[in-house]
C-alpha positions as CSV (number, residue, x, y, z in Angstrom):
1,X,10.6,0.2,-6.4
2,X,11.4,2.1,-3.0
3,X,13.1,0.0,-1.0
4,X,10.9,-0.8,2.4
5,X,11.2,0.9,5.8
6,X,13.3,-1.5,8.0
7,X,10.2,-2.0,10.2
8,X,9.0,-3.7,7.3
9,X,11.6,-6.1,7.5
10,X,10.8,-6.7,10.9
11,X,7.5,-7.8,10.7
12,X,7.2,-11.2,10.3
13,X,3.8,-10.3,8.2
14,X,5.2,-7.3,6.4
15,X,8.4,-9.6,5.2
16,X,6.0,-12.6,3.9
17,X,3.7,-10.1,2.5
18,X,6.7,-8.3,0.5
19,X,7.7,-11.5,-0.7
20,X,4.7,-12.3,-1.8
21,X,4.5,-9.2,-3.9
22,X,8.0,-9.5,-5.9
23,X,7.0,-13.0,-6.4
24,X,3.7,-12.1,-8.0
25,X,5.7,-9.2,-9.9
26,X,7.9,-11.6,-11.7
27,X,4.4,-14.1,-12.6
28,X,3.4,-10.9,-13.7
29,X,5.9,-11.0,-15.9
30,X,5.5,-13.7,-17.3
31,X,1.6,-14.3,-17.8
32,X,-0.3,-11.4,-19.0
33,X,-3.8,-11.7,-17.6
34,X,-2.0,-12.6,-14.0
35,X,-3.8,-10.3,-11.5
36,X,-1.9,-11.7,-8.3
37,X,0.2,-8.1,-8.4
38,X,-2.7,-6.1,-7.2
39,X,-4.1,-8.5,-4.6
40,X,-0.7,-8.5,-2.6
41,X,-0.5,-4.9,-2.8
42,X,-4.1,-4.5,-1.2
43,X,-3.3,-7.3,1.1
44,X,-0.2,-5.5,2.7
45,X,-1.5,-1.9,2.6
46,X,-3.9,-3.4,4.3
47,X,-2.0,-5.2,7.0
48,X,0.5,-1.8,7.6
49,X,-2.7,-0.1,7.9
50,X,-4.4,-2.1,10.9
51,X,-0.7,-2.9,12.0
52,X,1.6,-0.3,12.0
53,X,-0.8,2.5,11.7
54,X,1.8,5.2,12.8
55,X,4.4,3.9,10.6
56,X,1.5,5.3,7.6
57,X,3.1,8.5,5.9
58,X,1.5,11.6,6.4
59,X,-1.0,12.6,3.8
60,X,0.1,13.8,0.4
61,X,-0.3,17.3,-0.2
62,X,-1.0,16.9,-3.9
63,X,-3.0,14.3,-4.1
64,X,-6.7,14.5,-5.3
65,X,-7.5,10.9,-3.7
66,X,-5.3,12.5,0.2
67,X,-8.2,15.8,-0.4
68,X,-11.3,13.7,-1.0
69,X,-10.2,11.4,1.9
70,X,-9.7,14.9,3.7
71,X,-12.9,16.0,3.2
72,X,-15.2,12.4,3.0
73,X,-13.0,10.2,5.6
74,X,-15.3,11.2,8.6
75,X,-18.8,10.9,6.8
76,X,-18.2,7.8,5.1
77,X,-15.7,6.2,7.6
78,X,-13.2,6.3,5.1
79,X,-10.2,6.2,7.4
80,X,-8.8,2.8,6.9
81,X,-8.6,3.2,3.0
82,X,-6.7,6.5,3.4
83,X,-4.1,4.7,5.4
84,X,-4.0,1.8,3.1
85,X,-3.8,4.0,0.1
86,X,-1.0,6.2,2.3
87,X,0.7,3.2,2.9
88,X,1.1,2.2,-0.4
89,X,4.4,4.8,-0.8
90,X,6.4,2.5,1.7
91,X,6.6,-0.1,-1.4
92,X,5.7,1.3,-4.6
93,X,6.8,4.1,-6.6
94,X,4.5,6.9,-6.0
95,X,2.7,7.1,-9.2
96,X,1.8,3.0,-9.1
97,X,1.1,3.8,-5.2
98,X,-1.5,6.8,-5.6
99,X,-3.5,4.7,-8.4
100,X,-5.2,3.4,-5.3
């Protein structure tokens, strides 16, 4: 796991929100059918999208999720899930993060 931006830290949101997610890792652990994990990784892409939107990384070059979000985000108002799903390399390894 990458280890969060220091912003992250400074959020009072972010720092529950990460919590949150290593706790629901370890339960993960421990109870297969335990689908906590992805909920608090939506719920704080989510909030560093509508929060810190220009803490989001830039979008990836090869990424075939970054070039339909490229070409789609405008149409189909798409804008919020590319952050989220940009936002997802702050705390995951990139190929958990670009599942998304």
């Amino acid at each position: 796991m990458p280890v969060p931006p220091p912003f992250m830290w400074s959020c009072r949101r972010c720092a529950d929100l990460l919590i949150d997610l290593a706790t629901a890792s370890e339960l993960t652990l421990e109870h297969d059918l335990y689908d906590g994990v992805v909920r608090c990784q939506l719920m704080l892409a989510g909030h560093l999208a509508n929060e810190h939107p220009s803490e989001i990384p830039k979008p990836h070059e090869d990424c075939p999720r970054c070039t339909h979000y490229a070409k789609w985000a405008d149409q189909q108002d798409m804008h919020d899930l590319w952050r989220e799903h940009r936002a997802r390399d702050l705390f995951l390894p990139a190929a958990v993060a670009r599942r998304m």
